[in-house]
N, C-alpha and C positions, 0 to 999 in steps of 0.2 A: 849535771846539776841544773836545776830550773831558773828560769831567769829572777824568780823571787826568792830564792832564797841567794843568788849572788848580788841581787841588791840591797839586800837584807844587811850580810857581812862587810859590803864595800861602803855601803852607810856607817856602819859602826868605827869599821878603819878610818874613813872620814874622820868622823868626831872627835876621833882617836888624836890625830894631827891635830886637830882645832884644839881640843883638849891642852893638849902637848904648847902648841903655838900659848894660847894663855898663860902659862907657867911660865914661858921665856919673853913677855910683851914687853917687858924694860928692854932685853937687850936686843929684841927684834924692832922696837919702835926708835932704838936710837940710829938702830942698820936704814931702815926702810922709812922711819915718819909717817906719815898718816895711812901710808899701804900698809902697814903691819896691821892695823886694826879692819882696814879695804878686804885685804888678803883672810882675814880671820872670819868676819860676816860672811865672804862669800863661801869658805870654807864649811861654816858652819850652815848656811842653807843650802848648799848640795849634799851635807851629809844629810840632814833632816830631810829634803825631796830623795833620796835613796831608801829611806826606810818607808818615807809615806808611801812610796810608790808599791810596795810588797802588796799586792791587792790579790795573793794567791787563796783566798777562800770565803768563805760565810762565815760571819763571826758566831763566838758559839750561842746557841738557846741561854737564856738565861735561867736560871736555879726557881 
């Protein structure tokens, strides 16, 4: 497997968590305080630079 397409899918598993974290922010921000939300941005821009980074081709011609 090509390193763009494993950044591809570890980007979305990312999100995936970040995703997840949002759902439970009540009971993680009473766990952790201002790191639940620290924990969740930084969560969420390493998933988004995992997907940016996919740089495996020329985009298509357009129609």
């Amino acid at each position: 497997m090509n390193t763009g397409k494993r950044n591809f899918w570890l980007g979305n598993a990312v999100l995936t968590v970040a995703m997840l974290m949002l759902i439970f922010m009540g009971q993680l921000s009473d766990a952790l305080g201002i790191w639940a939300a620290v924990l969740w941005m930084a969560l969420a821009a390493l998933g988004v630079w995992l997907l940016m980074s996919d740089k495996s081709g020329e985009p298509p011609p357009p129609d």
